[in-house]
N, C-alpha and C positions, 0 to 999 in steps of 0.2 A: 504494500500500500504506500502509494507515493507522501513522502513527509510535506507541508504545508510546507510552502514559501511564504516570508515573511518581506514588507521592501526594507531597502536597507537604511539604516538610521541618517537623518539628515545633519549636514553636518553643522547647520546653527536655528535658531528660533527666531520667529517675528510674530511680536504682537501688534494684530491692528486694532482700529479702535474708527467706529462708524459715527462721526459728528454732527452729520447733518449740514443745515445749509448754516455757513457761518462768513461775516465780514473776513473781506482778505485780512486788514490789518489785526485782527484779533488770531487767526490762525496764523498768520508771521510770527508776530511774536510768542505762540504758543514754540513753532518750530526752534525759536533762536534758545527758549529754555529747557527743551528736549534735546538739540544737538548739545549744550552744555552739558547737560545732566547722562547723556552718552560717553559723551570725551572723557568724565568721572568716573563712568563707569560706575555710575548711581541705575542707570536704568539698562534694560537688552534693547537689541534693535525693535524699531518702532513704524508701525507701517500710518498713515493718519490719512482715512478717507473720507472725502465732504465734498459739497458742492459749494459754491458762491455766492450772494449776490453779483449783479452785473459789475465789473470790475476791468479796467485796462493796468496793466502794470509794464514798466519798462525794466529789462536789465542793465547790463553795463553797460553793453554798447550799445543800447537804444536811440534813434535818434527822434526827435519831436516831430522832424518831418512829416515822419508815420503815425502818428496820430490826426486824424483827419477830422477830428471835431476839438473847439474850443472851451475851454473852462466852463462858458458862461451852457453852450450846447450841453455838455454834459451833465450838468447840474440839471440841466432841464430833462432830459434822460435819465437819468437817473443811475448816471455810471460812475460810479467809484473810481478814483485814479491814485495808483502806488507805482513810487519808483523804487525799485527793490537790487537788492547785488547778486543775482541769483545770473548766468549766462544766458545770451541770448538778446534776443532786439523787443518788438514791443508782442503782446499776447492780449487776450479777449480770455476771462473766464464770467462764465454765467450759468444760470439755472439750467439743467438739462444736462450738464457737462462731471462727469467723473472726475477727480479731482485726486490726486493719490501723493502724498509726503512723505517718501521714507525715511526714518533715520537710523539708516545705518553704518556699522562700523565697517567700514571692506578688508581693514587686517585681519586675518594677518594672507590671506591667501586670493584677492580681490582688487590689491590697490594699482588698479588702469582706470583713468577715468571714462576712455573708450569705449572699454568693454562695459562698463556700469553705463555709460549709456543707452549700449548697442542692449545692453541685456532689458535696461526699461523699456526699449524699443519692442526686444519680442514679448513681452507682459501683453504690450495692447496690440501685437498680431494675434497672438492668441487668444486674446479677449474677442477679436474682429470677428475670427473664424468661427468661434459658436454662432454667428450670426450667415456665415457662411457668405462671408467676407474677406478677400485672398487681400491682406494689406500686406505693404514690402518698405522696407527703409532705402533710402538715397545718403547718399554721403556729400561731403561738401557746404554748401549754406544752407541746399535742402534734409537737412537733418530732422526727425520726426515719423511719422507712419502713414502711409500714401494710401491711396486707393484709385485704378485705375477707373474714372467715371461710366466712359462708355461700358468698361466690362468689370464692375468689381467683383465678380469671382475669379479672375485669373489675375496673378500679377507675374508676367513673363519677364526675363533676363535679358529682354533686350535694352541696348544701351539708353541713357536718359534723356539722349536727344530725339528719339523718336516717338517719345510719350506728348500726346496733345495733350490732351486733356486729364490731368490728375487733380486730386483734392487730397490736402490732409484734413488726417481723421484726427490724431493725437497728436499735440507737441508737448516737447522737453527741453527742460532748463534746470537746471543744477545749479550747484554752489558745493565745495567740497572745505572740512576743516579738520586738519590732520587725521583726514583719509576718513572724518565723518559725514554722513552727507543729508542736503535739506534740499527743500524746492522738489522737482517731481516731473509728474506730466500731468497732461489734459488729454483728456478723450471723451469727445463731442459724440452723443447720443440725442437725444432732444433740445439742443440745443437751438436760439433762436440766430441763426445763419446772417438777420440780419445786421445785428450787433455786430460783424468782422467787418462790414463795409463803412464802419467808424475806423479802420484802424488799415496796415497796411502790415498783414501780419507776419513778425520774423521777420521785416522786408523783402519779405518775398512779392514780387506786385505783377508777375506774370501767372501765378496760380494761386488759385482760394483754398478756403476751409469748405470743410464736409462733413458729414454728420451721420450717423444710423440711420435718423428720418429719413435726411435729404436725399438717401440711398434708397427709400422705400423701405425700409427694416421697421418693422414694430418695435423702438426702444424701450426698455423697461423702466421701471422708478430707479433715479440713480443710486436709493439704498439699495436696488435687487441685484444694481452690476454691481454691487463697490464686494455685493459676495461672492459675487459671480468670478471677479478678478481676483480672490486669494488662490485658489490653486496652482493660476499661471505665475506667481511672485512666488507658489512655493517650486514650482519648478523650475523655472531659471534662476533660483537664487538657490536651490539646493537646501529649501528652509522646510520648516513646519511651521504651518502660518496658523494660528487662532484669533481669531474674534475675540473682545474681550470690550465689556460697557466701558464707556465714556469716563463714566466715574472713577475704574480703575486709575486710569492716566492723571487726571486730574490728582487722586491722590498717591500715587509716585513721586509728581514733581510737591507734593506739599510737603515731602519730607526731604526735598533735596536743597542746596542755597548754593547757587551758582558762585560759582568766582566773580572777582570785579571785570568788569568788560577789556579792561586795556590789557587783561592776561591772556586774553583768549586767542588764537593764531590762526588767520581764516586764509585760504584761498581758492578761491572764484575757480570754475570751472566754466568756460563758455561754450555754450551749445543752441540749439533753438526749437 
C-alpha cells in the first residue's frame, strides 16, 4: 500500500491580514511601522491586502507632467494625491482595485530586487489565469502584467514591437530597506478605467490600463480576490500564507517602539 505523500515544508511564513478599503496615507504609514518592526525583527513577514479610496501617488521619478488634472480638479473629484518614495513614475489606485503590501524580509536566500519583482509579477499572472486570463511581463519601462486586448487568452513570445494593442492589468512599485520591502502592486479588477485618463500612467502614454471588467471577466468583491491571491504568494514565495484578523496586526505593532527615524537605512528600488 503506497505510503501518503506529504508536500514538502515551506521554507518561510506570511501573515496576511484583509483591511478593507483604507486612505492611502493611513496605510503608508501603517507600512513605514511594519517595515521597522520587521528590520527588529519584532514581527514575521507581512502580506497587507486593501483597496483605496481614489488616490494618484507619485514615486521618485514621477514627473507632474503626468498628472493630467489640477489640484483644484481633483479636489472636485474626489482624488487623493500622495507623493511617496516607493519606485516608479505616477499610479491611479481606486475602489475595484487589489491592492497587496508585502513586508518582507528576502534574507537571507532572496536578496535580487529583480527577481522580487519578477516574482510579484507572477502573483498577479497567476491570479489572471483563474480568470483565464494569459497575462505576460515586459521588461524595460514596460514593467508590470500585460494583457494582450484583442486576445487575452494567449500571451505569445513574440517580440514587443509587434504587440498593438496591450493593456496593463497590474503594476508594481517597490521600495526596499536593508533587503526589507514595502509598496507592492495593483491589480485592476473592477476598477473605474476612467480615473487613469487623469493621469499618464508609469508614463507610459502609448498604452492604457485594463481591468477584469474591461476584459468582460465577472470581477469579484476585492475581499474574494485578496483570498483568492494567497496561494499564488505562497507559491512563488515558497511560503505558507495565512489569513489572520486585522486586529492581530494592529496588536503586534502595539507592543513594538520603532527606533528614531534618522537610524533607519532605506533604499528605493525603482520599478513601475
Amino acid at each position: 500500500m503506497p505510503t501518503p505523500t506529504q508536500d514538502p515544508p515551506r521554507s518561510r511564513t506570511i501573515t496576511a491580514h484583509w483591511l478593507g478599503r483604507i486612505p492611502y496615507g493611513e496605510a503608508h504609514a501603517l507600512q513605514q511601522e511594519l517595515l521597522a518592526a520587521r528590520i527588529a525583527g519584532a514581527i514575521g513577514d507581512t502580506l497587507l491586502l486593501l483597496e483605496h479610496p481614489p488616490v494618484i501617488t507619485m514615486g521618485r521619478g514621477a514627473k507632474m507632467h503626468n498628472v493630467l488634472v489640477d489640484p483644484a480638479a481633483r479636489a472636485q473629484l474626489g482624488i487623493d494625491f500622495h507623493e511617496t518614495g516607493r519606485g516608479g513614475d505616477v499610479t491611479f489606485h481606486g475602489p475595484g482595485q487589489l491592492v497587496a503590501y508585502p513586508i518582507l524580509d528576502l534574507k537571507p536566500d532572496r536578496c535580487d530586487v529583480r527577481r522580487y519583482v519578477y516574482d510579484l509579477a507572477r502573483v498577479m499572472i497567476g491570479l489572471a489565469a483563474e480568470f483565464d486570463l494569459a497575462a505576460g511581463r515586459l521588461d524595460g519601462k514596460y514593467l508590470g502584467v500585460w494583457v494582450d486586448l484583442n486576445r487575452p487568452d494567449v500571451w505569445a513570445d513574440d517580440p514587443f514591437a509587434r504587440r498593438a494593442t496591450i493593456g496593463k492589468i497590474g503594476a508594481i512599485g517597490v521600495r526596499l530597506s536593508r533587503w526589507v520591502t514595502m509598496h507592492g502592486f495593483a491589480f485592476n479588477a473592477s476598477t473605474d478605467m476612467r480615473y487613469f485618463g487623469f493621469i499618464v500612467p508609469c508614463a507610459i502614454d502609448e498604452y492604457g490600463a485594463t481591468s477584469l471588467a474591461a476584459l468582460g471577466k465577472v470581477a469579484p468583491p476585492v475581499e474574494e480576490l485578496a483570498r483568492r491571491v494567497l496561494p499564488h504568494f505562497g507559491q512563488v514565495f515558497d511560503a505558507a500564507v495565512t489569513l489572520a484578523p486585522r486586529e492581530q496586526l494592529y496588536e503586534k505593532l502595539s507592543a513594538f517602539s520603532p527606533p528614531p527615524a534618522h537610524s533607519r537605512t532605506e533604499s528605493p528600488a525603482s520599478t513601475g
